[in-house]
Backbone atoms as SQL, in Angstrom:
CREATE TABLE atoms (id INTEGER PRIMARY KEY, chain TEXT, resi INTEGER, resn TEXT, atom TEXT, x REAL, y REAL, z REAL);
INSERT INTO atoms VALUES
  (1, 'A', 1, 'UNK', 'N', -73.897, 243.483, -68.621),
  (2, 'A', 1, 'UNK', 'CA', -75.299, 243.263, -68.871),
  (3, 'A', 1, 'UNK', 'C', -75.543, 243.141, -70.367),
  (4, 'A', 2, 'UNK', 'N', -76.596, 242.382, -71.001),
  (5, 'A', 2, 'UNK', 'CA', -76.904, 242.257, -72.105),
  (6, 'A', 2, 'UNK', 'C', -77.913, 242.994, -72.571),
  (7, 'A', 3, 'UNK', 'N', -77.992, 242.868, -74.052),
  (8, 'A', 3, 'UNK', 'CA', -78.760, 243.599, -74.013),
  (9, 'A', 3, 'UNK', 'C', -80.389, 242.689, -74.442),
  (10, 'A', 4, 'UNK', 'N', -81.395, 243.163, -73.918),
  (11, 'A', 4, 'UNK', 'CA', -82.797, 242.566, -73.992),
  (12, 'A', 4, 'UNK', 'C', -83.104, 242.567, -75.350),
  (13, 'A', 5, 'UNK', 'N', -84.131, 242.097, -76.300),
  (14, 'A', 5, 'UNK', 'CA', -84.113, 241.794, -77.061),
  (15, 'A', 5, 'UNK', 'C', -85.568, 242.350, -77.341),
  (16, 'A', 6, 'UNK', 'N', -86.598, 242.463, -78.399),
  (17, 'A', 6, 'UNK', 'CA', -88.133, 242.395, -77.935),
  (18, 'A', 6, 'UNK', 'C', -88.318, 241.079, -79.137),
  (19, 'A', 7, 'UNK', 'N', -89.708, 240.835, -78.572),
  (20, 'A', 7, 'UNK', 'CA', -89.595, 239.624, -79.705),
  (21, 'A', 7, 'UNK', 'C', -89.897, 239.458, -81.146),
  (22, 'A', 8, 'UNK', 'N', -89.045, 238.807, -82.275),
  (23, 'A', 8, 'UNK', 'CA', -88.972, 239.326, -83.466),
  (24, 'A', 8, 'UNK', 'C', -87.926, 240.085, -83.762),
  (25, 'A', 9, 'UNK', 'N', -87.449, 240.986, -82.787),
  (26, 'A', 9, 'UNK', 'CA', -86.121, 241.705, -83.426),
  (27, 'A', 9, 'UNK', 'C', -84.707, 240.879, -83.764),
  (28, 'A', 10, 'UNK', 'N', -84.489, 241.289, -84.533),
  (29, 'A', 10, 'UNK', 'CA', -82.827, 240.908, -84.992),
  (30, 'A', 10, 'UNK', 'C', -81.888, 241.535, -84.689),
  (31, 'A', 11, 'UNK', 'N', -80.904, 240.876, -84.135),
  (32, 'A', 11, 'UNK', 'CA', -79.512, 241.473, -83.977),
  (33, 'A', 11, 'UNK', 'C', -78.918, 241.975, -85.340),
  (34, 'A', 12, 'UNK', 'N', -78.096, 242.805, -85.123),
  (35, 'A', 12, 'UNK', 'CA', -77.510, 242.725, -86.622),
  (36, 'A', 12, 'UNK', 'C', -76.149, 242.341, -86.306),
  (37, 'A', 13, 'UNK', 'N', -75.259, 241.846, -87.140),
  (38, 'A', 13, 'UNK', 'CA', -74.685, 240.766, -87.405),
  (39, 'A', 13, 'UNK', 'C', -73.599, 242.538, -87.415),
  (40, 'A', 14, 'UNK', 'N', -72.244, 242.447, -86.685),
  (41, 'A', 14, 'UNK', 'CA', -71.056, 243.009, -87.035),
  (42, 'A', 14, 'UNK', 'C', -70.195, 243.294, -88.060),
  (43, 'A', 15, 'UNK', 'N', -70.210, 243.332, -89.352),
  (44, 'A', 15, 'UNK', 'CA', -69.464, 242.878, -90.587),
  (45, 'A', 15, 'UNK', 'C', -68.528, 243.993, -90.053),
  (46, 'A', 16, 'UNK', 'N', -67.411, 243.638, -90.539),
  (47, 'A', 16, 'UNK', 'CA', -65.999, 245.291, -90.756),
  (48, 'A', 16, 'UNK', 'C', -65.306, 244.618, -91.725),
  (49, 'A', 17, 'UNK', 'N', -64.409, 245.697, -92.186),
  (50, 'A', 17, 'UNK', 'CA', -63.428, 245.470, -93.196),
  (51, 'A', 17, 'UNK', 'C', -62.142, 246.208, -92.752),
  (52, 'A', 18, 'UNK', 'N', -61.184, 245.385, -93.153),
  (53, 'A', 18, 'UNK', 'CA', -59.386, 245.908, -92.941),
  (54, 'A', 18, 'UNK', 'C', -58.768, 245.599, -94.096),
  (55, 'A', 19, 'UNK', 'N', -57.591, 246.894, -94.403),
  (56, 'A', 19, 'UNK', 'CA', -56.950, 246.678, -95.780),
  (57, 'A', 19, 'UNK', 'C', -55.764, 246.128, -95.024),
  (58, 'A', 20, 'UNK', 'N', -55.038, 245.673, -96.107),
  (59, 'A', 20, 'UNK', 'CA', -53.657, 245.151, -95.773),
  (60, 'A', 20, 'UNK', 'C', -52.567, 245.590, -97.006),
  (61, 'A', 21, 'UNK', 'N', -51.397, 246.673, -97.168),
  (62, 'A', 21, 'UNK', 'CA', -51.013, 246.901, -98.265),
  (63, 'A', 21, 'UNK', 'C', -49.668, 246.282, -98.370),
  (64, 'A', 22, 'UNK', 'N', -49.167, 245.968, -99.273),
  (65, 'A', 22, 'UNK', 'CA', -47.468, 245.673, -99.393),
  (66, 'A', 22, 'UNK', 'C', -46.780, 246.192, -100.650),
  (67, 'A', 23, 'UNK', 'N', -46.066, 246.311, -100.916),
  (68, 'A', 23, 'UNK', 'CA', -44.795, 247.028, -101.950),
  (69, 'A', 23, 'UNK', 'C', -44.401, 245.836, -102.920),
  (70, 'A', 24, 'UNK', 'N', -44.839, 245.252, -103.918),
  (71, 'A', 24, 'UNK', 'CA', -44.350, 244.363, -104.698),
  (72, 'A', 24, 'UNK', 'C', -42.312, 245.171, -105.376),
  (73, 'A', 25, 'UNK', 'N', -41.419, 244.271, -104.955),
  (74, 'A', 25, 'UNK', 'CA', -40.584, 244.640, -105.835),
  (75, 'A', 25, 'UNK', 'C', -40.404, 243.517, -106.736),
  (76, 'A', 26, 'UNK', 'N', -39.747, 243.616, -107.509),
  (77, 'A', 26, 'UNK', 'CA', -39.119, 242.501, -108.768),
  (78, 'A', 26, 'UNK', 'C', -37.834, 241.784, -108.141),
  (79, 'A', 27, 'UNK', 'N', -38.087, 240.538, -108.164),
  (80, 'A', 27, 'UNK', 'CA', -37.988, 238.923, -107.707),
  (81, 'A', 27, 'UNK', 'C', -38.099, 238.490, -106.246),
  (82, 'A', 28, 'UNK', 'N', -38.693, 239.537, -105.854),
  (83, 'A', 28, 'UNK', 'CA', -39.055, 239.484, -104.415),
  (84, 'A', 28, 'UNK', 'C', -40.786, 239.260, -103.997),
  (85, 'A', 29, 'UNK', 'N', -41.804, 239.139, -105.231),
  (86, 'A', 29, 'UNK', 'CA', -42.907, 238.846, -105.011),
  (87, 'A', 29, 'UNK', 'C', -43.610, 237.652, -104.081),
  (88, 'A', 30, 'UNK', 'N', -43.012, 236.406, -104.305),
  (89, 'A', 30, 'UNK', 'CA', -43.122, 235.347, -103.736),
  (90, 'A', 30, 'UNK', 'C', -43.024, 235.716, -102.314),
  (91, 'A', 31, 'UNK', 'N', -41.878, 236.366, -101.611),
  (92, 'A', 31, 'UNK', 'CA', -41.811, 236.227, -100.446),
  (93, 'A', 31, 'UNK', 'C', -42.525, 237.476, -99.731),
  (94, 'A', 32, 'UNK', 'N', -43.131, 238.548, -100.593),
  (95, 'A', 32, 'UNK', 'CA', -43.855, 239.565, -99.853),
  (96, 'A', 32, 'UNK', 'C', -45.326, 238.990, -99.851),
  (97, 'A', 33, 'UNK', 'N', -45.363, 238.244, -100.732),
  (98, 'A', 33, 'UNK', 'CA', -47.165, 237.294, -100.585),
  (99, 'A', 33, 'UNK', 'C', -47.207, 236.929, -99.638),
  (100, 'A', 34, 'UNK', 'N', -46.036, 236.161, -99.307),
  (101, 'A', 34, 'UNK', 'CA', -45.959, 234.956, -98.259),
  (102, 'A', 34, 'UNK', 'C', -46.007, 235.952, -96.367),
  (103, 'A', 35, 'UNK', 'N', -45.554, 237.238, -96.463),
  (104, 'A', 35, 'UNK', 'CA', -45.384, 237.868, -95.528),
  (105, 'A', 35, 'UNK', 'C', -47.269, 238.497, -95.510),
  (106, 'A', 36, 'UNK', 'N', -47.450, 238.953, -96.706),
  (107, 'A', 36, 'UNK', 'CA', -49.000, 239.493, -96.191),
  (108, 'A', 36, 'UNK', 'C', -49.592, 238.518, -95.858),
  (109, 'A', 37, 'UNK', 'N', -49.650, 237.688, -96.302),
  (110, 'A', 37, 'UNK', 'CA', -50.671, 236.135, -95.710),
  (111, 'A', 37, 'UNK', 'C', -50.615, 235.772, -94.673),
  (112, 'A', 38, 'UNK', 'N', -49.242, 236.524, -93.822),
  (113, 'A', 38, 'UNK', 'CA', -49.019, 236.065, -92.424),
  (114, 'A', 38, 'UNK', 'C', -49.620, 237.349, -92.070),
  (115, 'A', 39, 'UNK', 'N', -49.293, 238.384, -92.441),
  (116, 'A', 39, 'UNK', 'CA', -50.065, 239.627, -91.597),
  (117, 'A', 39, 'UNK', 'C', -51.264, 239.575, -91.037),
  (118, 'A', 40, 'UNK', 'N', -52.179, 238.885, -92.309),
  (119, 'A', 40, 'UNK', 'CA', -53.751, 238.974, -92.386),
  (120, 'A', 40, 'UNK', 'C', -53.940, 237.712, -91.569),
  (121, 'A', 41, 'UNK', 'N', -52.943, 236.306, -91.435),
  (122, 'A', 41, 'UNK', 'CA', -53.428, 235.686, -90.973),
  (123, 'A', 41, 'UNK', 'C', -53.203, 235.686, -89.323),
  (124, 'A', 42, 'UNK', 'N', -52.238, 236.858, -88.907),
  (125, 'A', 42, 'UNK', 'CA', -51.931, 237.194, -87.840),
  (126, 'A', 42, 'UNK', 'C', -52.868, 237.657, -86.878),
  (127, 'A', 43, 'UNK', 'N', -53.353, 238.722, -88.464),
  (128, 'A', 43, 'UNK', 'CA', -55.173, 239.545, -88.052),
  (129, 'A', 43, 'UNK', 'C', -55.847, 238.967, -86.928),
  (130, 'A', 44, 'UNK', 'N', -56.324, 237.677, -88.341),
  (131, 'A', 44, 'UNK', 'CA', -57.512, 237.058, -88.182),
  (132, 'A', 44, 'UNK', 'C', -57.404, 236.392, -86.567),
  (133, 'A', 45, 'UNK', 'N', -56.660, 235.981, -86.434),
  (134, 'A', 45, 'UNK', 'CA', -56.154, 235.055, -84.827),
  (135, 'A', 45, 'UNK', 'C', -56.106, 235.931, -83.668),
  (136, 'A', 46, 'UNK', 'N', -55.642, 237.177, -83.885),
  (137, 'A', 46, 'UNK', 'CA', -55.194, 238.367, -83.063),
  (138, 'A', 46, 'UNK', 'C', -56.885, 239.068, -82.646),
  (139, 'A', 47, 'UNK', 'N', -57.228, 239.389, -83.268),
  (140, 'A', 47, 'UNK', 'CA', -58.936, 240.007, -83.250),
  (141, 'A', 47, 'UNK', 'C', -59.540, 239.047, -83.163),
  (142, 'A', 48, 'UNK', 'N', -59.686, 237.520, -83.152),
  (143, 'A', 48, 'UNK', 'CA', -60.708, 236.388, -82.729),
  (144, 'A', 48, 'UNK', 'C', -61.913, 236.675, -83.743),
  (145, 'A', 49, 'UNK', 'N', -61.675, 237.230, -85.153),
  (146, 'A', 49, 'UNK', 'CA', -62.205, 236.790, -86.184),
  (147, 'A', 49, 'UNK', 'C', -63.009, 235.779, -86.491),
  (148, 'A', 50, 'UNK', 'N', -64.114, 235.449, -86.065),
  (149, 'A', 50, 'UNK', 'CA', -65.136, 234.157, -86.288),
  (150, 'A', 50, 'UNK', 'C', -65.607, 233.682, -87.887),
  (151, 'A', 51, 'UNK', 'N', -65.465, 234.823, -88.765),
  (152, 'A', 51, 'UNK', 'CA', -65.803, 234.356, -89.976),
  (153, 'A', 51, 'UNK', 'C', -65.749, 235.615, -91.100),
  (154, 'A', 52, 'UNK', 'N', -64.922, 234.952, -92.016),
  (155, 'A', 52, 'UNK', 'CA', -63.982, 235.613, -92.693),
  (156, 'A', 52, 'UNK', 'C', -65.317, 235.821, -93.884),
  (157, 'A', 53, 'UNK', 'N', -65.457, 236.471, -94.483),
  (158, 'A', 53, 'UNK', 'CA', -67.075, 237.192, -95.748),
  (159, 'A', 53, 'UNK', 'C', -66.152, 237.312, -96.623),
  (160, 'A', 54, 'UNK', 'N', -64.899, 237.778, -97.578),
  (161, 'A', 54, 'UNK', 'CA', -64.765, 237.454, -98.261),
  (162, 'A', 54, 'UNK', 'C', -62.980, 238.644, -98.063),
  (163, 'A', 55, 'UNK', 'N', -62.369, 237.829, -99.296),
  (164, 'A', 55, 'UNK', 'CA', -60.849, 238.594, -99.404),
  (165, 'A', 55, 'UNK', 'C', -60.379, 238.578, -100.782),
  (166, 'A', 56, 'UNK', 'N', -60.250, 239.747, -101.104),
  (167, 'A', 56, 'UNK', 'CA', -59.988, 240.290, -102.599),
  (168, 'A', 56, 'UNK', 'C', -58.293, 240.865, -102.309),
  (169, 'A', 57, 'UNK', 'N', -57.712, 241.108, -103.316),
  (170, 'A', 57, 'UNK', 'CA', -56.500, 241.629, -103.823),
  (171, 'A', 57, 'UNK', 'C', -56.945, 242.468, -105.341),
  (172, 'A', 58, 'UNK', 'N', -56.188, 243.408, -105.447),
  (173, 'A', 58, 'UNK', 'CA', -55.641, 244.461, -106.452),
  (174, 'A', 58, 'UNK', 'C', -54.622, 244.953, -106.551),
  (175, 'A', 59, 'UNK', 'N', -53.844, 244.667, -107.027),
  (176, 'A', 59, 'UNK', 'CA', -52.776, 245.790, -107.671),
  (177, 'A', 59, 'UNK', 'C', -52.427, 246.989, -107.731),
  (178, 'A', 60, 'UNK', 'N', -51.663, 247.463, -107.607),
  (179, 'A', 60, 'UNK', 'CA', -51.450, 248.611, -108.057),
  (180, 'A', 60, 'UNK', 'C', -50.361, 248.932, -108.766),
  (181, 'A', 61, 'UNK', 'N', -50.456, 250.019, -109.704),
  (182, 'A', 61, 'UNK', 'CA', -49.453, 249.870, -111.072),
  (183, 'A', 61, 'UNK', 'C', -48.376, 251.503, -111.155),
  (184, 'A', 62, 'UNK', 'N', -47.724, 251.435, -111.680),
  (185, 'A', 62, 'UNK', 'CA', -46.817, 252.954, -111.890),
  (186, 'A', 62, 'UNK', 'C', -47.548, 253.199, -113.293),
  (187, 'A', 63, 'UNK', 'N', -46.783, 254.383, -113.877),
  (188, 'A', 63, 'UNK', 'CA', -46.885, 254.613, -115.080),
  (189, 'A', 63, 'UNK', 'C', -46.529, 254.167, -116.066),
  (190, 'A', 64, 'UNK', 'N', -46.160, 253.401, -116.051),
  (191, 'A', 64, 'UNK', 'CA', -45.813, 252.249, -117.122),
  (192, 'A', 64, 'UNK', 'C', -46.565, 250.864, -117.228),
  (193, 'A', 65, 'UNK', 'N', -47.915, 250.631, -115.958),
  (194, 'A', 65, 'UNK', 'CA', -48.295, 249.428, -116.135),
  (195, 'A', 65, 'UNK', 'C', -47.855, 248.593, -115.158),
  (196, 'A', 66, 'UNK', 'N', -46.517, 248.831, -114.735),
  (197, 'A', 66, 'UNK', 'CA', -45.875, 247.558, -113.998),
  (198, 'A', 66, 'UNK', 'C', -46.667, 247.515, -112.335),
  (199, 'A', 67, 'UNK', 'N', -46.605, 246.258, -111.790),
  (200, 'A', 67, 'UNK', 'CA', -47.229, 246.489, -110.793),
  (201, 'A', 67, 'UNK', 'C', -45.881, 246.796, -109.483),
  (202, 'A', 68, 'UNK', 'N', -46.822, 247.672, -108.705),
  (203, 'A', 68, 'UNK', 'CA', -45.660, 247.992, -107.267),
  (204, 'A', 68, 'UNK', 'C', -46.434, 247.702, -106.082),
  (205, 'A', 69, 'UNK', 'N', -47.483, 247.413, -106.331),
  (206, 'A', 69, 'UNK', 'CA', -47.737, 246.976, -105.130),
  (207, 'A', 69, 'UNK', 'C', -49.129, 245.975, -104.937),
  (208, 'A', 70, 'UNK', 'N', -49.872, 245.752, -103.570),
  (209, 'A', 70, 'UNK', 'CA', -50.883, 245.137, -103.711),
  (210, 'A', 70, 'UNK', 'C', -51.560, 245.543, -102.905),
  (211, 'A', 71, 'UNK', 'N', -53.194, 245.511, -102.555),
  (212, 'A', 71, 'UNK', 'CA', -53.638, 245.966, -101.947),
  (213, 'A', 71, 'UNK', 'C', -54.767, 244.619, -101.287),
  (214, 'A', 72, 'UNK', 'N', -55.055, 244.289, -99.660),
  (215, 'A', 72, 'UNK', 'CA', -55.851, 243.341, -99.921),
  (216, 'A', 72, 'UNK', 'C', -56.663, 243.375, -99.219),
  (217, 'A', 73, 'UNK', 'N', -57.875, 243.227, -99.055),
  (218, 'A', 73, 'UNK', 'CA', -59.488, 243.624, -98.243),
  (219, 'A', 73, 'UNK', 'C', -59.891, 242.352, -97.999),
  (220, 'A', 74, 'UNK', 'N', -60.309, 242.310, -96.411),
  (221, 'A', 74, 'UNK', 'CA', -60.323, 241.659, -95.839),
  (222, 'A', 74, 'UNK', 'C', -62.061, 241.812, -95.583),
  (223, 'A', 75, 'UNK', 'N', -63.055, 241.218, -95.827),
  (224, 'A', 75, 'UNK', 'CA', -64.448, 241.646, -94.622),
  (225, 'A', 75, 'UNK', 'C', -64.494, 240.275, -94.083),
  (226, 'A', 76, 'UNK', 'N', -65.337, 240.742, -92.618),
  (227, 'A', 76, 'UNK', 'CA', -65.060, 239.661, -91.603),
  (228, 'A', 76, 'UNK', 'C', -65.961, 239.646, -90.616),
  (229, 'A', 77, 'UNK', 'N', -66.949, 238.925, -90.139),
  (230, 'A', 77, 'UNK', 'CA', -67.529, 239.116, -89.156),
  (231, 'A', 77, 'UNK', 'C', -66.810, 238.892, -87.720),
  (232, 'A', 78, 'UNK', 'N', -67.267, 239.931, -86.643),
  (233, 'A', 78, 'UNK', 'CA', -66.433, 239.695, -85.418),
  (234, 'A', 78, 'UNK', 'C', -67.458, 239.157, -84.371);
């Protein structure tokens, strides 16, 4: 059953968000990109994802600066 509506009201629209993390090592970056892009794009197909709101990446660094990993946020309407 659905649900009734009254008139004038708005649905509100579903937004969510999912992280996706990976381990950057050194000369292996290229192909761990290439693996999260399949993760997320695995996501998106797997959950029937209708429209993707936006996707950021960050880094993350040791104590020295260097980066080890990445972090990537996904929001998405379902």
């Amino acid at each position: 059953m659905g649900e009734k509506k009254e008139k004038g009201e708005k649905k509100e629209k579903g937004y969510k968000v999912k992280t996706f993390v990976t381990e950057v090592k050194i000369f292996q970056a290229m192909k761990e990109l290439r693996a999260l892009d399949e993760q997320v794009n695995r996501f998106i197909v797997e959950n029937g994802v209708k429209k993707v709101i936006s996707a950021s990446d960050a880094a993350t660094t040791d104590n020295t600066g260097a980066t080890i990993g990445l972090i990537r946020v996904l929001a998405y309407e379902s």
